[in-house]
C-alpha positions, 0 to 999 in steps of 0.5 A: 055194146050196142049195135050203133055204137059197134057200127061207129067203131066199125066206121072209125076203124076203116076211117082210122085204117084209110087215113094211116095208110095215106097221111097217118093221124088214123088214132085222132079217129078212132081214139075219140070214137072209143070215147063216145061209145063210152069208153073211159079216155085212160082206158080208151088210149089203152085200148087203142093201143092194143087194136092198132098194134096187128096194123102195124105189124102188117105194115112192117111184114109189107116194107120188109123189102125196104127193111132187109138191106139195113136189118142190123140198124133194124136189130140195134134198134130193138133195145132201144124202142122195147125198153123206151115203150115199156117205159112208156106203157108202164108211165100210162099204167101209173097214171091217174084216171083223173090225171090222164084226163086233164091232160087228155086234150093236150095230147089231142093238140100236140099230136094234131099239130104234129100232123099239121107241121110233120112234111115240114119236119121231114123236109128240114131234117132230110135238109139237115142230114145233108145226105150224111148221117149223123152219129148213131146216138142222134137215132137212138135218141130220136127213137126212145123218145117216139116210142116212149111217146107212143107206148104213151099215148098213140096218136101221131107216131108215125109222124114223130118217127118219120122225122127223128130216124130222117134226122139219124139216117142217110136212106131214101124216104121208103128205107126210113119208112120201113124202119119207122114201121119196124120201130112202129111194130115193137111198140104195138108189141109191148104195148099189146103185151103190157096193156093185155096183161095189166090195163082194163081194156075193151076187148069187144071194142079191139075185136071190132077195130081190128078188122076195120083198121086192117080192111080200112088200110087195104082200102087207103093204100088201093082207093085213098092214095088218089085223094091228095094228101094236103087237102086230106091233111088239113081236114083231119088237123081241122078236126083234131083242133075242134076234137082237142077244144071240145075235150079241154072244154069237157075237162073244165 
């Protein structure tokens, strides 16, 4: 890996690390990144996996506050995300190169549409929710499914995570967001765990993005937070619409 290409990474990973810190969307950055410098897309997807994974260990250590009063929705919730992200992480370990990049693009689109659409997902499920809980199978649905999605393919977790635990819980948004970042946290541990073990990663490529998505997040949470989040919103869907064509025009 040459100097240009770990200075792209570099870039990427404060970009990646800013942009989750304020509107989440950081892996539409870093993944495609990953990809330009060379990167094959399936292993790529792995590769970021595992870099962002310490990221949202720090994120769940930072809301743990948020986290303690609900510890054992917390603790119920572990069977649940660990075996939906082994699923997930073993259905990429079995997916064809070839196969992983014809639907590559789509998985662009969808996560760039859940960034468009993912504040109206919030509100309508809080909406939903009508300050009552629903049954605690409503979230155990709702998280297998985020967390086999993102064991999957990473990009927009958060996004889908936020939504199904708003739409199973009855707790002011920092409380979900603390779960979300618990549930966020297992996913990275197995995915760390499986892809180390199993897939052919990047690992000058992980070394890299590792401190840059750390460094990125401090200064999204100290700097970023001033930019408003809708004009920031828009830009990264713009971008993720261009990144999704460009990639299914490749695919052709």
């Amino acid at each position: 890996m040459n100097l240009l290409e770990v200075s792209a990474l570099l870039v990427a990973g404060l970009l990646g690390g800013g942009l989750n810190a304020v509107a989440g969307g950081g892996s539409l950055i870093t993944y495609p990144t990953l990809m330009a410098v060379g990167v094959p897309p399936l292993l790529a997807n792995a590769t970021n996996g595992i870099a962002v994974a310490p990221a949202y260990a720090a994120a769940a250590v930072g809301s743990r506050e948020n986290l303690r009063p609900q510890m054992r929705r917390a603790l119920g919730l572990i069977p649940t995300a660990v075996v939906a992200s082994v699923c997930g992480a073993l259905l990429l370990l079995n997916t064809p190169h070839e196969v992983f990049e014809a639907i590559v693009p789509f998985l662009v689109l969808a996560a760039t549409l859940l960034m468009a659409v993912g504040p109206w997902i919030n509100r309508k499920v809080t909406a939903l929710n009508g300050g009552n809980a629903l049954h605690p199978v409503v979230l155990h649905i709702g998280v297998f499914a985020g967390c086999l999605y993102g064991s999957y393919f990473n990009a927009a977790l958060g996004l889908i995570l936020m939504a199904v635990i708003a739409m199973g819980v009855s707790e002011k948004l920092v409380r979900v967001g603390a779960l979300k970042n618990f549930c966020t946290m297992l996913v990275g541990i197995v995915t760390t765990v499986m892809y180390g073990i199993w897939a052919d990663v990047d690992w000058i490529a992980i070394a890299v993005l590792v401190p840059a998505t750390f460094l990125g997040g401090y200064i999204g949470a100290r700097l970023f937070q001033r930019i408003p989040e809708k004009p920031l919103r828009i830009a990264i869907v713009v971008y993720g619409l261009i990144l999704s064509a460009i990639l299914l025009v490749r695919s052709l």
